[in-house]
Backbone and ligand atoms as CSV (ligand in chain L), in Angstrom:
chain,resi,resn,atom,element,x,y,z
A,1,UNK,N,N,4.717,-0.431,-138.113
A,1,UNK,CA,C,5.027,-1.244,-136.941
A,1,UNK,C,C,3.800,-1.406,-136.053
A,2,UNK,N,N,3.236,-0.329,-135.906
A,2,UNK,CA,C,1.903,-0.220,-134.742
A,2,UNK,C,C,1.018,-1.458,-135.759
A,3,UNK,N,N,1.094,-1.197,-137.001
A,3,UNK,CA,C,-0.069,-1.965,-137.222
A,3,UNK,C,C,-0.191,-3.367,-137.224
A,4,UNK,N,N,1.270,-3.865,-137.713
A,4,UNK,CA,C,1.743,-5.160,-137.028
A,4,UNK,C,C,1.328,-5.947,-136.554
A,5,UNK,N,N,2.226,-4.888,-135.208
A,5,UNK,CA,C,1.991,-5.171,-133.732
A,5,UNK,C,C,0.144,-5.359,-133.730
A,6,UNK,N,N,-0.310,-4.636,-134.077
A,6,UNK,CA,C,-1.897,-4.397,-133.037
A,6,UNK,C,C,-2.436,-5.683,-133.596
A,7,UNK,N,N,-1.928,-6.372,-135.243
A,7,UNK,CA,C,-2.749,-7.244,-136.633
A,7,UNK,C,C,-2.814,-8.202,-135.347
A,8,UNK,N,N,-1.249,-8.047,-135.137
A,8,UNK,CA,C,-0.568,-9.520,-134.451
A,8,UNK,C,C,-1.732,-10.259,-133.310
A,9,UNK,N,N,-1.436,-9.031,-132.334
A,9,UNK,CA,C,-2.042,-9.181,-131.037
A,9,UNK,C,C,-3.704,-9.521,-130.953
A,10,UNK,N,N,-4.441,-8.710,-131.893
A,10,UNK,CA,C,-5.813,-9.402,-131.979
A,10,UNK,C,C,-6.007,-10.178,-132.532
A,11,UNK,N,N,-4.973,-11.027,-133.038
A,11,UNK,CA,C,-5.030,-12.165,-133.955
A,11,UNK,C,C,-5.122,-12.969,-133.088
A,12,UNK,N,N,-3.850,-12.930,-132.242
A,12,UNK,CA,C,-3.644,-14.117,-131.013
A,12,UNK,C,C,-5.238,-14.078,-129.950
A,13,UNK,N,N,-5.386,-12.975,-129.713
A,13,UNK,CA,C,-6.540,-13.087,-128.620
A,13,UNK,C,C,-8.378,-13.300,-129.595
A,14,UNK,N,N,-8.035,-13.837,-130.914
A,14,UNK,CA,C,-8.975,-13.763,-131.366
A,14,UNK,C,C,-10.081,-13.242,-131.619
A,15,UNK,N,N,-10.161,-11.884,-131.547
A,15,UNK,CA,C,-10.872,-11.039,-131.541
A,15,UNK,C,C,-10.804,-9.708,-132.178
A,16,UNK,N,N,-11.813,-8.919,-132.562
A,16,UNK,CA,C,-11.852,-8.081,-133.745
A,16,UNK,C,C,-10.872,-6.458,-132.867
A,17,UNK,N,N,-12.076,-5.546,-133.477
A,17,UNK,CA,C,-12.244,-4.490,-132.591
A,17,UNK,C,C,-12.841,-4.641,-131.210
A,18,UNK,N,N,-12.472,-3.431,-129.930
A,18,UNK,CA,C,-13.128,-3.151,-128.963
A,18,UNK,C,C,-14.323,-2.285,-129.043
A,19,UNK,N,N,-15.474,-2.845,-128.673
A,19,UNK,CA,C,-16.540,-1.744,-129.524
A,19,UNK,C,C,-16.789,-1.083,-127.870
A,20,UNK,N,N,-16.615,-1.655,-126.689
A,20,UNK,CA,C,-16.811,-1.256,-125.247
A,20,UNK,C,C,-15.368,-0.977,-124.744
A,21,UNK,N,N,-15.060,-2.057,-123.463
A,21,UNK,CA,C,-14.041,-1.920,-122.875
A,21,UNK,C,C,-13.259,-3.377,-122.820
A,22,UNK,N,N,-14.189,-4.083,-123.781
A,22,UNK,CA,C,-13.486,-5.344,-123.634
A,22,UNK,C,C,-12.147,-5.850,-123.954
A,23,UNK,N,N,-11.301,-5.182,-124.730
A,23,UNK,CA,C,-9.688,-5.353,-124.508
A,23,UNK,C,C,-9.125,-4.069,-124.369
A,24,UNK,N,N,-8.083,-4.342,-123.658
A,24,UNK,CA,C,-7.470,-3.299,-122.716
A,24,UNK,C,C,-6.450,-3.067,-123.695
A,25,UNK,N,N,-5.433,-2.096,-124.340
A,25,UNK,CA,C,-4.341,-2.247,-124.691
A,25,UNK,C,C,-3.806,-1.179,-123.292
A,26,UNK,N,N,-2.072,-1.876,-123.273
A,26,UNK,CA,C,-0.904,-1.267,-122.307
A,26,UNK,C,C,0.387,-1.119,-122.998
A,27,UNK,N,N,0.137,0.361,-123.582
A,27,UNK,CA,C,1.601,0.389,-124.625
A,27,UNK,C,C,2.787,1.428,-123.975
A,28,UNK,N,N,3.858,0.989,-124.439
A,28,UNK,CA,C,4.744,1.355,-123.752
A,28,UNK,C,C,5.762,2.436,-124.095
A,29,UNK,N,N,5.196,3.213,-125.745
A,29,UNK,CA,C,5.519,3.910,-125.546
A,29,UNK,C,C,4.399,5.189,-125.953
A,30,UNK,N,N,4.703,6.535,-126.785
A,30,UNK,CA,C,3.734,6.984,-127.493
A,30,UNK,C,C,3.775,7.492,-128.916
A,31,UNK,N,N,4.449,6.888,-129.463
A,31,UNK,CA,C,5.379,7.132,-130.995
A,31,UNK,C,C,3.518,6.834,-132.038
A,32,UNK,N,N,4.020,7.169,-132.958
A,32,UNK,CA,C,2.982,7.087,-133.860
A,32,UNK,C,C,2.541,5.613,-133.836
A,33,UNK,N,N,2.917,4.726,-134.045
A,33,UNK,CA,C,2.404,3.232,-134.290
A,33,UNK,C,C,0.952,3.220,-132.979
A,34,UNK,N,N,0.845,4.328,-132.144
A,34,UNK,CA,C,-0.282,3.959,-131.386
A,34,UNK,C,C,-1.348,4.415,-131.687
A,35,UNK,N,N,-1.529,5.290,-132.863
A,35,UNK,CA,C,-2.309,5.466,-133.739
A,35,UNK,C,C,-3.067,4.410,-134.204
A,36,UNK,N,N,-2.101,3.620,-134.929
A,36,UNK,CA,C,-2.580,2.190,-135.345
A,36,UNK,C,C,-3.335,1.592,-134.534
A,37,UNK,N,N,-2.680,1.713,-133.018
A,37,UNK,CA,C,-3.273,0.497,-131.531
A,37,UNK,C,C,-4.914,1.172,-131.794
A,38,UNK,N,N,-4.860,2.844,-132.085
A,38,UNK,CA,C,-6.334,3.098,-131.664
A,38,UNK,C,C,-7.222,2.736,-132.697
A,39,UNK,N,N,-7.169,2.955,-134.037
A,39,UNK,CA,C,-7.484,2.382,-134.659
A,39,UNK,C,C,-8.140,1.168,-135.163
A,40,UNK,N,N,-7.328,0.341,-134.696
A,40,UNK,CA,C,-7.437,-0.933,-135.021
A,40,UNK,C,C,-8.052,-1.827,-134.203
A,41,UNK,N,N,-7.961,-1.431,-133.048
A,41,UNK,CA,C,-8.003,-2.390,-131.329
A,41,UNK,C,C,-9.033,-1.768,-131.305
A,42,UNK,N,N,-9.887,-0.466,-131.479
A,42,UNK,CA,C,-10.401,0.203,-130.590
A,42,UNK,C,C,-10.323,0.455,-129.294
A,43,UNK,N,N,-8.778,0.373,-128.442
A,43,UNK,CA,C,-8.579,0.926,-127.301
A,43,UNK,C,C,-7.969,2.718,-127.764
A,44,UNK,N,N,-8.717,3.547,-127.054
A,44,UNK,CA,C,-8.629,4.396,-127.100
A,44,UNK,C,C,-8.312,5.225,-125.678
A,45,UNK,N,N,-7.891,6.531,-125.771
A,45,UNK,CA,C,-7.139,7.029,-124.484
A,45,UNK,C,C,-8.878,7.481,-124.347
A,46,UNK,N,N,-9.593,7.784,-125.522
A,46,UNK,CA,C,-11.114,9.140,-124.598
A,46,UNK,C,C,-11.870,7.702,-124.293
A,47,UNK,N,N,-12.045,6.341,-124.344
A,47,UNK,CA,C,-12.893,5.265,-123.803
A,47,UNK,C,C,-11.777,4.935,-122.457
A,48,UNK,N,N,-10.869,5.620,-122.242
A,48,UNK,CA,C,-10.147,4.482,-121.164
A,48,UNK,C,C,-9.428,3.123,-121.041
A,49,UNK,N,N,-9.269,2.582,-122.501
A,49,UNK,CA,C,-8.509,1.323,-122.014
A,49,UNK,C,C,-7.426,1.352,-123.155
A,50,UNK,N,N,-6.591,2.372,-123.383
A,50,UNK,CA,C,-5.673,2.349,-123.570
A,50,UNK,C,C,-4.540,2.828,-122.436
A,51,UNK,N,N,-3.502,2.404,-122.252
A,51,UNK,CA,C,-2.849,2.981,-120.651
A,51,UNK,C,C,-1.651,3.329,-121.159
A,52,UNK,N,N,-0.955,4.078,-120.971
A,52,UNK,CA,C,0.419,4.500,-121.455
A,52,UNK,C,C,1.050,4.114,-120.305
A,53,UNK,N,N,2.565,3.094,-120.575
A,53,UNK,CA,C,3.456,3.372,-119.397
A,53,UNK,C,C,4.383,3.851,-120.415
A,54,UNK,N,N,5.235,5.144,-119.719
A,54,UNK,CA,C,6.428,5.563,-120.482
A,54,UNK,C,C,7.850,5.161,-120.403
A,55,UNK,N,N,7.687,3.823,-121.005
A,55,UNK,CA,C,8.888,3.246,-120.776
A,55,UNK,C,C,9.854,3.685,-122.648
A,56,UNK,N,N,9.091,4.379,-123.128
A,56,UNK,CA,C,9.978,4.295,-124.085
A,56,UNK,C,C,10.505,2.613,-125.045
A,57,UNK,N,N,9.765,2.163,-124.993
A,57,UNK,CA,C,9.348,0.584,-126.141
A,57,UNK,C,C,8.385,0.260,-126.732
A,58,UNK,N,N,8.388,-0.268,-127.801
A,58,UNK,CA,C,8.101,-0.420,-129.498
A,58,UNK,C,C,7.640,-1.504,-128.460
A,59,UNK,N,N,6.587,-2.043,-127.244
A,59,UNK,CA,C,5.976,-2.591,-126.909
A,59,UNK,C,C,4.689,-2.695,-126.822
A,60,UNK,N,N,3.368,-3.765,-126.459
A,60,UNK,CA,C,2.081,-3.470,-126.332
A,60,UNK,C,C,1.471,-4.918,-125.974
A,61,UNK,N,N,1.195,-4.756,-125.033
A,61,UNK,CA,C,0.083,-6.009,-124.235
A,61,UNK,C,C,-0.884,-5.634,-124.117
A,62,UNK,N,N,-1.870,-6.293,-125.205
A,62,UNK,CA,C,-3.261,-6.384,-124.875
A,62,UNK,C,C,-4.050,-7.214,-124.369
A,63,UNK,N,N,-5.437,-7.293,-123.535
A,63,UNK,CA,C,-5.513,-7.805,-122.383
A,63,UNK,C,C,-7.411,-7.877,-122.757
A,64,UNK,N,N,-7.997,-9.244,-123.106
A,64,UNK,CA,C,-8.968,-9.261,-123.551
A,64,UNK,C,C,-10.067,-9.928,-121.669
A,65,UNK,N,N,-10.917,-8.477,-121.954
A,65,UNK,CA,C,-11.723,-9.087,-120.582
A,65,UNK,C,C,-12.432,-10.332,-120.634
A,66,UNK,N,N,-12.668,-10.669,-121.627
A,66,UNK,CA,C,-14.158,-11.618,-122.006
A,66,UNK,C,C,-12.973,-13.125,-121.668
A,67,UNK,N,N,-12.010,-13.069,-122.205
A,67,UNK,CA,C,-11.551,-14.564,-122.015
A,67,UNK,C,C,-10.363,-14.319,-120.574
A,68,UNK,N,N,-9.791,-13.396,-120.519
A,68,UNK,CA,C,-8.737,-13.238,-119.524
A,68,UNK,C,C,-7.474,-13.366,-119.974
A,69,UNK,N,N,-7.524,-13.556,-121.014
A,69,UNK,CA,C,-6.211,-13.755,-121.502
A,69,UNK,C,C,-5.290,-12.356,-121.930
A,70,UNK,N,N,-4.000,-12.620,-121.888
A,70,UNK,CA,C,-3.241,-11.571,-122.182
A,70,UNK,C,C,-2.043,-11.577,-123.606
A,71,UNK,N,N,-1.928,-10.897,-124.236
A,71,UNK,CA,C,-0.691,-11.398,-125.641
A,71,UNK,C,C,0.182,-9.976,-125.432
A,72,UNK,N,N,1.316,-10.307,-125.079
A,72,UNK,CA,C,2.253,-9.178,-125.270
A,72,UNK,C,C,3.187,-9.300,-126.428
A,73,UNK,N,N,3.452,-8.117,-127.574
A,73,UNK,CA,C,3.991,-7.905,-128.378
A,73,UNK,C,C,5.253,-6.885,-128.541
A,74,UNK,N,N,6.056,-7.156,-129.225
A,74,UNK,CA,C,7.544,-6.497,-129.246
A,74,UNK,C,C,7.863,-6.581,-130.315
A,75,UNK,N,N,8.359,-5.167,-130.437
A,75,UNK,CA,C,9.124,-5.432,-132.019
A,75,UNK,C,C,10.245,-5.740,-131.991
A,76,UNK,N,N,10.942,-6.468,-133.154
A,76,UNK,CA,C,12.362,-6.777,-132.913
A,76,UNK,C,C,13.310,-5.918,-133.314
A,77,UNK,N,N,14.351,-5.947,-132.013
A,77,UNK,CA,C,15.462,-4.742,-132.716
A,77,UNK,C,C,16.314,-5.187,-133.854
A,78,UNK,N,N,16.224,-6.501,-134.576
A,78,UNK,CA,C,17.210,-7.264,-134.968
A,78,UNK,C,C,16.216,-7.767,-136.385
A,79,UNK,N,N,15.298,-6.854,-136.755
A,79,UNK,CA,C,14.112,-7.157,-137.945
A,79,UNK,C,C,14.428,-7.038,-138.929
A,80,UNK,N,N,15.118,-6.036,-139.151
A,80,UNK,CA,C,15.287,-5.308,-140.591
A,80,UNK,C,C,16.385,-5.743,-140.811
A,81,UNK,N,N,16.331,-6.684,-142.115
A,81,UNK,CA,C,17.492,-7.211,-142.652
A,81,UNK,C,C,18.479,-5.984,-143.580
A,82,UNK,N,N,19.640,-5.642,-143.464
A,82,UNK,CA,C,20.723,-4.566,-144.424
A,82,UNK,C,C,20.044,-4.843,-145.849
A,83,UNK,N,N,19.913,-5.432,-146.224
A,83,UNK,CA,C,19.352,-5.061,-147.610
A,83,UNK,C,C,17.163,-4.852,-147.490
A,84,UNK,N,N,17.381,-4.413,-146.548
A,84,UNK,CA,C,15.588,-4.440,-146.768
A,84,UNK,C,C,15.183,-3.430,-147.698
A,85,UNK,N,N,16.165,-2.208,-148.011
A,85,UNK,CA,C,15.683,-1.252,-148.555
A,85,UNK,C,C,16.212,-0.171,-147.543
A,86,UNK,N,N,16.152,1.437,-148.175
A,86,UNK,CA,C,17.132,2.520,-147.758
A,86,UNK,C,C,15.709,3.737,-147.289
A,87,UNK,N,N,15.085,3.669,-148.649
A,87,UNK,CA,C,14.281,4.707,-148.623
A,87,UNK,C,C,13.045,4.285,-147.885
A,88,UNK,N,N,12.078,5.561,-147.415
A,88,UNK,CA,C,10.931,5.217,-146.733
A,88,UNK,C,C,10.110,4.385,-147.406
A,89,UNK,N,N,9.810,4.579,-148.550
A,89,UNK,CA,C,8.626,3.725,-149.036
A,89,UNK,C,C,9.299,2.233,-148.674
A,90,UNK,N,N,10.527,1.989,-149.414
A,90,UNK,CA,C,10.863,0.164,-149.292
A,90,UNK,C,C,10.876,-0.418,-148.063
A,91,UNK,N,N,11.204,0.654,-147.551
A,91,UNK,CA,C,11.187,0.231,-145.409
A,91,UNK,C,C,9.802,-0.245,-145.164
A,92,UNK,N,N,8.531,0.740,-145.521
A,92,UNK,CA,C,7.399,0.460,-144.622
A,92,UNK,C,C,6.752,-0.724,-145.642
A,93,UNK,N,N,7.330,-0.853,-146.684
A,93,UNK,CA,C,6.969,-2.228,-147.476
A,93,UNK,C,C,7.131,-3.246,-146.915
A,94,UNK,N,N,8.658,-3.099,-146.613
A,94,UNK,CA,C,9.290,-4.422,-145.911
A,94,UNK,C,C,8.704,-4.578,-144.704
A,95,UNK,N,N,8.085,-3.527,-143.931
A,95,UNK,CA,C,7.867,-3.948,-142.305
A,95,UNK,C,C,6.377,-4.677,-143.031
A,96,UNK,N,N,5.963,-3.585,-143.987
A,96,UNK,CA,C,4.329,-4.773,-144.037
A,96,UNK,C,C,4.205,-6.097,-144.448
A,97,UNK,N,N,5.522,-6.397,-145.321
A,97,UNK,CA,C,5.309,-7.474,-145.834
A,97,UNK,C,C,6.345,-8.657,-145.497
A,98,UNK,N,N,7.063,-8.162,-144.726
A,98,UNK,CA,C,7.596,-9.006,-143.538
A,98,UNK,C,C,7.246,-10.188,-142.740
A,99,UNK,N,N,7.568,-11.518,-142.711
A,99,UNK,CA,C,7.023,-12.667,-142.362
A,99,UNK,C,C,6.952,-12.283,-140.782
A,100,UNK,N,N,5.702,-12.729,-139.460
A,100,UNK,CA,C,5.626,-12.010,-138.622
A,100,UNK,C,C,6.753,-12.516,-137.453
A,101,UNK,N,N,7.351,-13.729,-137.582
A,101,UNK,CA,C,7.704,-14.257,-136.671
A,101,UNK,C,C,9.355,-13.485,-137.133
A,102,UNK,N,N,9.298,-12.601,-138.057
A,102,UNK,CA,C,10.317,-11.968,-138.053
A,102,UNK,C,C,11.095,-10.953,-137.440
A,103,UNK,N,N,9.633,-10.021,-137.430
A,103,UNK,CA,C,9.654,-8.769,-136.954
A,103,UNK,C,C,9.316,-8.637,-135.867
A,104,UNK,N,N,8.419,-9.767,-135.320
A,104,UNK,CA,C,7.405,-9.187,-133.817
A,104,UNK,C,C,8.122,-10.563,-133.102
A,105,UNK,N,N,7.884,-10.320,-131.707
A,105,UNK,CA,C,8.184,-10.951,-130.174
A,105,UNK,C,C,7.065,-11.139,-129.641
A,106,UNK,N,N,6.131,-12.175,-129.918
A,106,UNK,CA,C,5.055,-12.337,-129.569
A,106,UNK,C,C,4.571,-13.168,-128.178
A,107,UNK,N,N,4.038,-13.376,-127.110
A,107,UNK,CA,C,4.179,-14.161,-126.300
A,107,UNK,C,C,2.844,-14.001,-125.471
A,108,UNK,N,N,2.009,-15.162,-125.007
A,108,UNK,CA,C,1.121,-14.693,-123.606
A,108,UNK,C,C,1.537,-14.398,-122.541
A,109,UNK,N,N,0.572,-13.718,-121.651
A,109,UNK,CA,C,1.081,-13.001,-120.678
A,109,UNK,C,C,-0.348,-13.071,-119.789
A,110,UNK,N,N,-0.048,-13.121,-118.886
A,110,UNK,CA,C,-1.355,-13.059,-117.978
A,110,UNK,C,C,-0.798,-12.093,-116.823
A,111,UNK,N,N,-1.561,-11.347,-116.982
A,111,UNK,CA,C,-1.814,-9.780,-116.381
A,111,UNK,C,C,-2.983,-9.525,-115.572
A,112,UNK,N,N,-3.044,-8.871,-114.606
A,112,UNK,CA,C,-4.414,-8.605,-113.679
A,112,UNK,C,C,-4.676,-7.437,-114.597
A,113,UNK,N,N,-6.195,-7.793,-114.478
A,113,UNK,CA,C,-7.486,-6.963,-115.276
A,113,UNK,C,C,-7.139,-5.360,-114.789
A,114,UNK,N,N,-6.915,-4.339,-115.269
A,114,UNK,CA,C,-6.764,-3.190,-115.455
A,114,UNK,C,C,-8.084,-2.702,-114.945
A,115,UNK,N,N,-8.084,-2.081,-114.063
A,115,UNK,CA,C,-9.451,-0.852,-113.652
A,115,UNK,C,C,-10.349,-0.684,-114.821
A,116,UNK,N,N,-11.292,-0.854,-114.604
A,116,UNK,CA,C,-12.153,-0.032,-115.644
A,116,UNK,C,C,-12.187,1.820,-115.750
A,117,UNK,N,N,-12.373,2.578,-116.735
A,117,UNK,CA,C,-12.286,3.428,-116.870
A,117,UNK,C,C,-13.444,4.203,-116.020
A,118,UNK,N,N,-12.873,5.069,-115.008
A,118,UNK,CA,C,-14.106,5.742,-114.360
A,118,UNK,C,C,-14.179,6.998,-114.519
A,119,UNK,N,N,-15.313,7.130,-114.426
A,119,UNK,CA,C,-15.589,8.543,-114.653
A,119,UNK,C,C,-16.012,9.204,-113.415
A,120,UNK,N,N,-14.837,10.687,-113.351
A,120,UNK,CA,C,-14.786,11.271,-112.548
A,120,UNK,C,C,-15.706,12.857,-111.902
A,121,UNK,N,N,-16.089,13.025,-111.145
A,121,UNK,CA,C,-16.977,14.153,-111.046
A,121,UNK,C,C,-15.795,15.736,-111.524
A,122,UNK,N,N,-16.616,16.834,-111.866
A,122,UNK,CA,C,-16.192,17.528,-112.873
A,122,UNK,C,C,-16.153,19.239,-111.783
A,123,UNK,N,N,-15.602,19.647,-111.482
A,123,UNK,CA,C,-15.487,20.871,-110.686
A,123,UNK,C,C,-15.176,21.965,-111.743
A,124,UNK,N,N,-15.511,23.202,-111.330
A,124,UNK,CA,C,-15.166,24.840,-111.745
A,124,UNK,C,C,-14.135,25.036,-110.946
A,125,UNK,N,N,-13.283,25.456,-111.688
A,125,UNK,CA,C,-12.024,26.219,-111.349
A,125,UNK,C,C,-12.405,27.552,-110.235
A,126,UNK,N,N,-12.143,27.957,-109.367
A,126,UNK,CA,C,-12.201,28.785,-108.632
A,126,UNK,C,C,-11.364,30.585,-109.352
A,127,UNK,N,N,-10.451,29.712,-109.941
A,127,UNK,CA,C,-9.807,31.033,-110.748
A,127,UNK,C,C,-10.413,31.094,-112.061
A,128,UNK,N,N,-10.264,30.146,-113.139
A,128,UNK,CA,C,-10.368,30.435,-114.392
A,128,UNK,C,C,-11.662,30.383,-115.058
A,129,UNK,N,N,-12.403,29.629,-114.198
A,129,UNK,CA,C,-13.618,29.431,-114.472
A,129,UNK,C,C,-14.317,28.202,-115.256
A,130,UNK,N,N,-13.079,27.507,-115.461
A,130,UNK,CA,C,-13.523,25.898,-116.400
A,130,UNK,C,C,-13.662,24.765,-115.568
A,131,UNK,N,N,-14.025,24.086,-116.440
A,131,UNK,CA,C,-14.399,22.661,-115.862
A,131,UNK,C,C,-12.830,22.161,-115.761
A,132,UNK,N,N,-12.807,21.437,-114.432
A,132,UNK,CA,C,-11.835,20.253,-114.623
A,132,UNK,C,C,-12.294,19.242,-113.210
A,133,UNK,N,N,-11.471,18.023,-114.022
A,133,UNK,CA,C,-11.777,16.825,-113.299
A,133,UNK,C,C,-11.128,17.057,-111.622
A,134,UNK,N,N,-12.496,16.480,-110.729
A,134,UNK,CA,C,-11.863,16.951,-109.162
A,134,UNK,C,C,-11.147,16.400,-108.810
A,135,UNK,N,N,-10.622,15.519,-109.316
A,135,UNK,CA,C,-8.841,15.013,-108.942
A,135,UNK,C,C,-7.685,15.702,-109.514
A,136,UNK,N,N,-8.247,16.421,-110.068
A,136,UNK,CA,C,-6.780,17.358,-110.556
A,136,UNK,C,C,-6.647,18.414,-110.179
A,137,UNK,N,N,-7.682,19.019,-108.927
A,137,UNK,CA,C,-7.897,20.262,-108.513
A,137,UNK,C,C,-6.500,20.612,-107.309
A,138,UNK,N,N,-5.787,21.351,-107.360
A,138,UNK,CA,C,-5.076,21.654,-106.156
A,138,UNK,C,C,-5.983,22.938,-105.461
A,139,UNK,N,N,-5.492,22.815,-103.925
A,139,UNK,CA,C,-6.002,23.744,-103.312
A,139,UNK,C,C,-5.115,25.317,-103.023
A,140,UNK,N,N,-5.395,26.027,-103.240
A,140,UNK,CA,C,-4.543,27.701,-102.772
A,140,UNK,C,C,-5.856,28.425,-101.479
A,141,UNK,N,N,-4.936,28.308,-100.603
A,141,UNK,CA,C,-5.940,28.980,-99.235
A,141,UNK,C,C,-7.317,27.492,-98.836
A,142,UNK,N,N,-8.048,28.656,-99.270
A,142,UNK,CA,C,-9.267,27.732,-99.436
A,142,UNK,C,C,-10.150,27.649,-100.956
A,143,UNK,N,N,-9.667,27.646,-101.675
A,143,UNK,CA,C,-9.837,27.723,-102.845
A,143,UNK,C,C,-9.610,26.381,-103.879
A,144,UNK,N,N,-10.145,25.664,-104.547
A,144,UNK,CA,C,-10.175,24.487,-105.618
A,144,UNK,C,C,-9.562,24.933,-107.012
A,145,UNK,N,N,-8.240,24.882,-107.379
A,145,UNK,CA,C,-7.918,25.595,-108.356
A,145,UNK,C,C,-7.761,24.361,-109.642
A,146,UNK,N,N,-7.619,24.545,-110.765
A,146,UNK,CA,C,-7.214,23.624,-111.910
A,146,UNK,C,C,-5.343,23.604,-111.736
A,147,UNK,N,N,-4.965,22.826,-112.110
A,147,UNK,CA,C,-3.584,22.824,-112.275
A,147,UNK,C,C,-2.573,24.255,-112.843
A,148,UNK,N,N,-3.305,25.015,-114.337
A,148,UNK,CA,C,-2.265,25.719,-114.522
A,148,UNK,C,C,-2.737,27.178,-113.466
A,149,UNK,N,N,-3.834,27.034,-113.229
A,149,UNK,CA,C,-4.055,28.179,-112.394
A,149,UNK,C,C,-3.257,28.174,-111.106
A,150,UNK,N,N,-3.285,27.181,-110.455
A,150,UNK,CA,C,-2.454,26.772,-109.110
A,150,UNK,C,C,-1.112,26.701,-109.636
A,151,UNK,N,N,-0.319,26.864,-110.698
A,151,UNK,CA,C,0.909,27.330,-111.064
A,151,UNK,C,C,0.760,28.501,-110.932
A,152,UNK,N,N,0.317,29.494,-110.962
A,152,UNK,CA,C,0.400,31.064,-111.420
A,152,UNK,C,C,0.811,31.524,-109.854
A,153,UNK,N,N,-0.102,30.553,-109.054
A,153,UNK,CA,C,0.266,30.938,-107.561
A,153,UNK,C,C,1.206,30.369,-106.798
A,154,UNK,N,N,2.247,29.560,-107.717
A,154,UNK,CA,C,3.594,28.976,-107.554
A,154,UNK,C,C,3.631,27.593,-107.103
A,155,UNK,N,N,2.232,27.217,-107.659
A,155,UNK,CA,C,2.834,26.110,-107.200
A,155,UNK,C,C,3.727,24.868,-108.289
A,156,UNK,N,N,4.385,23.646,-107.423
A,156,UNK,CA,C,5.457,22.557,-107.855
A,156,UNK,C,C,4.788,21.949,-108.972
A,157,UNK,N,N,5.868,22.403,-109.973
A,157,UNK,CA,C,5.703,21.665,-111.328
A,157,UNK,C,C,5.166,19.927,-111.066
A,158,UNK,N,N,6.688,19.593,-110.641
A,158,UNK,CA,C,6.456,18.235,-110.275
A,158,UNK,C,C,5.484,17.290,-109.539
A,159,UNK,N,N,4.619,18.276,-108.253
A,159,UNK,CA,C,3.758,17.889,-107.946
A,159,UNK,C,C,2.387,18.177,-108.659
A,160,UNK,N,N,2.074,18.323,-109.303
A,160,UNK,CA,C,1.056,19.045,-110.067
A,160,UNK,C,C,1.048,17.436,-111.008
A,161,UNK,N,N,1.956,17.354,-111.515
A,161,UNK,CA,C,1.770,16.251,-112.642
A,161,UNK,C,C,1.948,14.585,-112.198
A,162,UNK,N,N,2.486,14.550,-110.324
A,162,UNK,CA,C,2.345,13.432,-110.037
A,162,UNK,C,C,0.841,12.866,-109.710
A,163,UNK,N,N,-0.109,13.454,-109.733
A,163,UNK,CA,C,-1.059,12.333,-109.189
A,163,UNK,C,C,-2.370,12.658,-109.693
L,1,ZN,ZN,ZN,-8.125,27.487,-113.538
């Protein structure tokens, strides 16, 4: 499915791989097919322009800087015909060899340009002694802690992972 999806989408925006930051992918969920997205797109989570929203969908809009254009892709829940086949192998046959306007929900989309990936300055943990990024540092007293260290000293799950 990821691979599809990703054939699909750089097909429409005409363009290969990302060898920089020049297409953005925004997938929606994190199931294996985003393997494929990295792969194939060259948007990757360690370059920055892959973005996860966790919506839980077999979705993915990619978003090419050089032209501005946007192609959002969907798989269809309604693809797989009852006789496509039972077992794994005939399934991932059928998804590959599947006519596309079958399987995928293809459409443009024009989307504002996504941040570029920045790179953030890098702090020592006050407790543990590692590097982490200084936006993820919480404070205890007067102290710059990393996240699981600033758990040990109680702090909120939930806040820890909002921001
Ligand atoms: Zn620490």
């Amino acid at each position: 499915m990821g691979y599809r999806m990703t054939r699909a989408a750089l097909h429409a925006l005409g363009t290969a791989r990302s060898e920089d930051e020049e297409i953005v992918a925004v997938v929606e969920n994190d199931a294996c097919g985003i393997d494929a997205v990295q792969f194939l797109s060259g948007c990757t989570f360690g370059k920055g322009n892959l973005i996860f929203l966790d919506y839980g969908k077999p979705v993915y809009t990619f978003y090419s800087r050089h032209s501005g254009e946007g192609v959002r892709v969907a798989w269809r829940t309604d693809a797989r015909p009852k006789d496509a086949g039972r077992d794994r192998t005939e399934i991932v046959e059928w998804i590959l060899q599947a006519p596309e306007a079958q399987v995928l929900a293809k459409r443009s989309v024009h989307i504002e340009a996504p941040d570029r990936a920045v790179i953030r300055a890098s702090v020592v943990c006050e407790e543990c002694g590692e590097q982490v990024m200084e936006t993820r540092t919480r404070r205890v007293g007067n102290r710059s802690l990393c996240i699981p260290c600033w758990r040990n000293y109680g702090g909120a799950a939930s806040e820890g992972d909002s921001s």
